[in-house]
N, C-alpha and C positions, 0 to 999 in steps of 0.2 A: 570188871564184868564185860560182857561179849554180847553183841546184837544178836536177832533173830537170825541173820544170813549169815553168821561167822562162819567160816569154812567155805563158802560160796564162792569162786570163783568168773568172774565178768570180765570180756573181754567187746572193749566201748570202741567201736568205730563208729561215735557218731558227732554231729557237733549244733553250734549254736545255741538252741534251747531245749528243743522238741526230746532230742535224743539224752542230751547232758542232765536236763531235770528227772530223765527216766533214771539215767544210772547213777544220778547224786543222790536220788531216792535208796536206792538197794546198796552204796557206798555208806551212807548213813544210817542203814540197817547193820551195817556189819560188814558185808560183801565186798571184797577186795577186788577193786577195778582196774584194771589198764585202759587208758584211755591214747588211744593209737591214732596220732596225729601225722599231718604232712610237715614237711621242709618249713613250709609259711604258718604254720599251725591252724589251732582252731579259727574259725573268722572271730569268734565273740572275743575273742584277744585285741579284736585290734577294730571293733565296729562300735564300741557300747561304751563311747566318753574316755575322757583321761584318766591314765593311770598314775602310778611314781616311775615306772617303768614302762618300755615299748610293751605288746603284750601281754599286757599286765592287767587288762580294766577292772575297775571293781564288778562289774557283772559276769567277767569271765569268773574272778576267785568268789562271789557268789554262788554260782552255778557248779563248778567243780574240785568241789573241798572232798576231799577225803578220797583222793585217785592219785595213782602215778602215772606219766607220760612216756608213754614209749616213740620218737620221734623215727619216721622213715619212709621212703621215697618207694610209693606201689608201684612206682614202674619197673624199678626194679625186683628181677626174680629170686635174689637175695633176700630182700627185704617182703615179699609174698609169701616168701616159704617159711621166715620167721614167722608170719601172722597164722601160717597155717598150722603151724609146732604151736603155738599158741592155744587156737581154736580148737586144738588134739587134747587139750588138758584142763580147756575153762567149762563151766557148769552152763557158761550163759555166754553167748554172743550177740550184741544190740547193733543193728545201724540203721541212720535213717539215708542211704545209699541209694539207689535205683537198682529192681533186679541185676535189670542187662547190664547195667558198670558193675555191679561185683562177680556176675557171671565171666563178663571179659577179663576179669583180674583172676580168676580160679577161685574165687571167695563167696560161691554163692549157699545161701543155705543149707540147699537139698546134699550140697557137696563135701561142706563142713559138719553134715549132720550123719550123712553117712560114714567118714572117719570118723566121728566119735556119735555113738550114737545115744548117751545118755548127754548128748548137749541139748539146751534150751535155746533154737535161734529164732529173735523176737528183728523182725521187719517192720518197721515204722514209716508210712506212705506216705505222700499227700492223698492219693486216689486209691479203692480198692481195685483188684484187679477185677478186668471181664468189663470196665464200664469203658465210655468215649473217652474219661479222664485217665483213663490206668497210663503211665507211665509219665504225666505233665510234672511238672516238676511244681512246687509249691511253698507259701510261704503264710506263715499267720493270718495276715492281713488276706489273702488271698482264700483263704480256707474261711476268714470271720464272711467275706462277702458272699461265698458261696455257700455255706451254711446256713445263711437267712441271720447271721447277729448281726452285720449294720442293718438289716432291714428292721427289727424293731425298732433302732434309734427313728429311721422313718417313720413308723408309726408313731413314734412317742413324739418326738421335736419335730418333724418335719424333713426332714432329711438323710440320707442314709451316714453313718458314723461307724468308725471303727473305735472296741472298747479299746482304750489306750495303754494294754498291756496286750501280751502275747499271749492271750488266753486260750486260741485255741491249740496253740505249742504246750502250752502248759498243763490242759484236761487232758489232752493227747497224752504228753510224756508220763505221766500218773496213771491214767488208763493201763499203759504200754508196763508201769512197772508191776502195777495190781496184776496183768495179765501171765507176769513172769511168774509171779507169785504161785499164780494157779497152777501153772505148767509144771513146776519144781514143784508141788504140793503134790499132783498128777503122776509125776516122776518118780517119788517116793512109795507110791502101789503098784506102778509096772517097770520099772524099773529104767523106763526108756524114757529120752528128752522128745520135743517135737519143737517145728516151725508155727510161727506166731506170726500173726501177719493185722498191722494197728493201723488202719486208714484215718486220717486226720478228716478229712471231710466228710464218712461216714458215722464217725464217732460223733462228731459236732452238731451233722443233722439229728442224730438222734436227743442232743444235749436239748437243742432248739425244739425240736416238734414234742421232746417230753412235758417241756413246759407249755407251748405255745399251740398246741392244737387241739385243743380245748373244743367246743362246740364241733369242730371238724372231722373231732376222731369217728364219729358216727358216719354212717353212707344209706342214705345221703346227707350232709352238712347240715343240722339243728341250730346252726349260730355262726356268728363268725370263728375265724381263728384268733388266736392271742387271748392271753392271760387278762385282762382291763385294769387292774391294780398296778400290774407292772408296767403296762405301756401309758398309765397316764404321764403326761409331761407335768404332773403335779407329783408325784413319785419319788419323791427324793428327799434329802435332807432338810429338818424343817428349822425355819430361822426364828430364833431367840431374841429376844431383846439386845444381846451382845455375839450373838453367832451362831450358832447351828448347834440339834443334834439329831440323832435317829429315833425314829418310836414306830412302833408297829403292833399296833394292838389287834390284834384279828378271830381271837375265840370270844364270845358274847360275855365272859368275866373279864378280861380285860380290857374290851371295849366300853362295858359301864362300868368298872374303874377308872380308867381315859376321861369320859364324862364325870364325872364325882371327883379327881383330882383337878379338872377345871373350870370344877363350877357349875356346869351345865348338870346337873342332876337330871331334869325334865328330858333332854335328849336319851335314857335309857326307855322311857316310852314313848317315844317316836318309832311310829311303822318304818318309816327308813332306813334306819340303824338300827331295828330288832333282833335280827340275824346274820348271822354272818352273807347269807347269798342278799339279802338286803343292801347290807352296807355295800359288795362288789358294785351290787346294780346303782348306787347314789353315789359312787368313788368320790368324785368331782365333790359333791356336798360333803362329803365326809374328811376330805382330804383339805377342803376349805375351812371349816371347822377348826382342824389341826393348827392351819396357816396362823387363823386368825387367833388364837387363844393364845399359843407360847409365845407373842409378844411380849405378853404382859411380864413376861418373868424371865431371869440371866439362863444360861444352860447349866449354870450348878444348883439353882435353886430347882429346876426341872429335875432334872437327874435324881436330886434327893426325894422332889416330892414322889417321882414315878417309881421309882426305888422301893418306897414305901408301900405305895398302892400297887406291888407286884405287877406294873404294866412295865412289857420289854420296851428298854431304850437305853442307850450311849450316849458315846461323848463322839464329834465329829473331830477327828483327827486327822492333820496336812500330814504327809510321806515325811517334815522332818518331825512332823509332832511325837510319830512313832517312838521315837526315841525315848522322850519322857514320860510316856504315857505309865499311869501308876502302877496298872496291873503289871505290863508288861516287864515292867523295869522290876517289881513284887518277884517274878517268877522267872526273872533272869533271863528273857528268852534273847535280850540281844547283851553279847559278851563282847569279851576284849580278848585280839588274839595279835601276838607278837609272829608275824610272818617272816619266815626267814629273809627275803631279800624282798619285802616290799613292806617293812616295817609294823608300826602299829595300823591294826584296821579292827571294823567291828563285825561280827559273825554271830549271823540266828543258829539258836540251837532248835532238835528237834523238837518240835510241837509234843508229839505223841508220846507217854512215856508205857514201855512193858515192864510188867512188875518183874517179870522174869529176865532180866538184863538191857543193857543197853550199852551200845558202843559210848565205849570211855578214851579213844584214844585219837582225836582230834585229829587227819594230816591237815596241811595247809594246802590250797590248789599249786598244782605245779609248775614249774617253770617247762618251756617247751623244751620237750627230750631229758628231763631232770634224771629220769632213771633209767635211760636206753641204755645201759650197760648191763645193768642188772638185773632187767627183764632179756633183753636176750641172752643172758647167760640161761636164765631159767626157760627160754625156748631152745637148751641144746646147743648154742652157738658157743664152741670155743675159742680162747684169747686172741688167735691169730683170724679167724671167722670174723668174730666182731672189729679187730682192726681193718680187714680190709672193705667191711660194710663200711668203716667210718671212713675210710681213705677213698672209698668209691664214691660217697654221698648217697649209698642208700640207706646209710641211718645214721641221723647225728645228735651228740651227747650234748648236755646244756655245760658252759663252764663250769667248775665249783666256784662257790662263793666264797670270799677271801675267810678263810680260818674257818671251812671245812675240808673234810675229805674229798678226792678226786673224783670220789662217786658216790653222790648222796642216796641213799636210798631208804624210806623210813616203811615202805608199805607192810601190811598185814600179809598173811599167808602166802607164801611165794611159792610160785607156780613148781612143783619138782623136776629137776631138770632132767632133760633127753640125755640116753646113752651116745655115747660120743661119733656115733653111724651119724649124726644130725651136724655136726660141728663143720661141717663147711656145705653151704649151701651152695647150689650150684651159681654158677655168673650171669651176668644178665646177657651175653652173649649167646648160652648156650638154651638158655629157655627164650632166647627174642624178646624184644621189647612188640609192647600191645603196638597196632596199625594207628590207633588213635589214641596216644598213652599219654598225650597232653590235657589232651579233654577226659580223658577215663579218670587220670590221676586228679585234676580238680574237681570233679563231679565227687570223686571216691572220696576224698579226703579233704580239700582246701574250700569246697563249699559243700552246703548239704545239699540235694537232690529235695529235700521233703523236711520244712518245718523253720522256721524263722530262727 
């Protein structure tokens, strides 16, 4: 069977999170990705802990299962004119780049979108444009503080905190893929693609101020801001006899279920916890309550009783707990995958399932340049083309792996190739190298401009 995007063609210049979770997203739809890397590759290769191999980290094959690598040097005008035979033929092109560097490479948008003009190209920022921040360069952490997320942890604990994941690379990059969605959705009644433009710190303020500006949203201000549930420093996991778990009782049937699974009966006639705007306004007592009661009993004997009395609550699970957790392990969602050169490793499958298909055909994330042969064949590049790309160092192939072919290439739908007017691009001689093609070229490719 076949995902929703089969057929879809994605051409991914982008890297670390922001950009790679967008196009792992629509890769794990179906949608056949090139993911168009520099000489030094993506950074998450070589930033996110030890691998089996250089390059290798488990957060990079994490992050970029089901793409081929196309490996090559943007300075070269060689290796610009492959991306642009590329861009001539994909559905969708993502990066999280900086206008002006992919403008000075010939790769911008408006440019890409005009040779082909049923393309989808999704631009992924730190800053929208038109504001003081538009063209700052940006990273998670940077977007969580300027978005107001450490500022809750202040209100909540007293000081400002970063959540300790790449959250706001991560809402982004899922924004960024939902967005494409729309556009190819869009594209299918008029026929024509458009430029998509995903600001990481605009998307984020709105994450924050949806939740959190509560009493404010009025003019003039009726209350303060922030949720009070959420920023109580009592807000969190509640401890058991022998460890923790979650509960969150918040509609008036599960909050006098709560009470009646712990005994306290009499607290459903308490004016304090009548209602739900009640309980808000008593958190601190309601949330002490909580504290004090599941003492009394382990977190399996909880689980079953709240189970019973239909109140929501879990099991508090450590990141390696995941592994064995019952459900998870029930519905298979983490597997076991034999990776060609980086042996056995374990691999979440998609969450989500459509009745109507779903990608059944697994790649492994790539080795850098695993299949620059056989992507630029399919941008047009003939035999003698691609050898002097490889002998110039504007594009290079990963070795094979002992007891495969010379040129591995396992991806989904390949690109149709150019009439043979395309098979030798011009030299980098004759189109010049950029004036600042050191900095253009790591901005463009060896670091991201926008996204952790």
């Amino acid at each position: 069977m076949s995902g929703p995007l089969d057929g879809i063609r994605v051409l991914d210049m982008t890297s670390v999170v922001v950009g790679p979770i967008c196009t792992r997203t629509l890769a794990d739809q179906g949608a056949a990705v090139i993911k168009v890397e520099a000489p030094e590759g993506d950074l998450l290769r070589h930033m996110a802990g030890i691998g089996r191999n250089p390059g290798m980290s488990g957060k990079f094959l994490n992050f970029n299962r089901n793409k081929r690598s196309l490996c090559v040097d943007l300075r070269q005008a060689a290796a610009r004119d492959a991306v642009r035979a590329l861009a001539a033929r994909a559905d969708v092109f993502v990066s999280n780049i900086r206008p002006d560097s992919l403008a000075r490479l010939g790769l911008d948008a408006a440019g890409l979108c005009a040779a082909n003009p049923r393309l989808v190209a999704c631009s992924i920022l730190g800053f929208g444009q038109g504001g003081p921040y538009a063209g700052a360069p940006a990273y998670d952490t940077v977007i969580q503080a300027a978005a107001g997320v450490a500022a809750t942890f202040e209100r909540s604990l007293g000081e400002p905190r970063y959540v300790p994941m790449v959250m706001a690379d991560h809402i982004t990059g899922l924004i960024a893929a939902q967005s494409i969605g729309f556009a190819l959705y869009r594209r299918e009644k008029t026929g024509v693609g458009e430029m998509i433009e995903v600001p990481m710190l605009e998307n984020m303020a709105g994450f924050v101020l949806t939740e959190h500006l509560g009493s404010a949203t009025f003019d003039p201000p009726i209350g303060p801001s922030g949720d009070a549930r959420l920023l109580s420093p009592d807000g969190k996991p509640v401890r058991t006899r022998d460890g923790y778990i979650s509960l969150s009782a918040n509609t008036n049937a599960q909050a006098f279920a709560f009470f009646r699974a712990i005994g306290r009966s009499e607290l459903c006639d308490d004016p304090r916890f009548a209602t739900a705007a009640a309980r808000t306004h008593h958190t601190a007592a309601y949330f002490a309550i909580r504290a004090e009661a599941l003492l009394a009993r382990s977190s399996a004997e909880w689980l079953v009783i709240f189970r019973a009395a239909d109140v929501p609550a879990g099991p508090y699970n450590s990141i390696d707990g995941l592994l064995d957790d019952p459900h998870l392990r029930a519905v298979g969602f983490v597997g076991m995958e034999d990776h060609p050169s980086e042996g056995r490793i374990r691999r979440t499958r998609v969450a989500n399932v459509f009745s109507g298909g779903m990608r059944d055909d697994a790649l492994p994330a790539p080795r850098l340049g695993e299949h620059t042969r056989a992507i630029l064949a399919e941008a047009g590049c003939d035999d003698a083309a691609i050898a002097a790309m490889l002998a110039s160092g504007a594009a290079a192939q990963a070795p094979p792996l002992a007891g495969a072919s010379a040129d591995p290439d396992s991806g989904l739908h390949p690109l149709p190739p150019t009439p043979p007017s395309h098979s030798a691009p011009p030299s980098p001689g004759q189109a010049g190298r950029l004036a600042d093609h050191r900095a253009t070229a790591r901005d463009a490719q060896g670091k991201p401009a926008h996204g952790e």
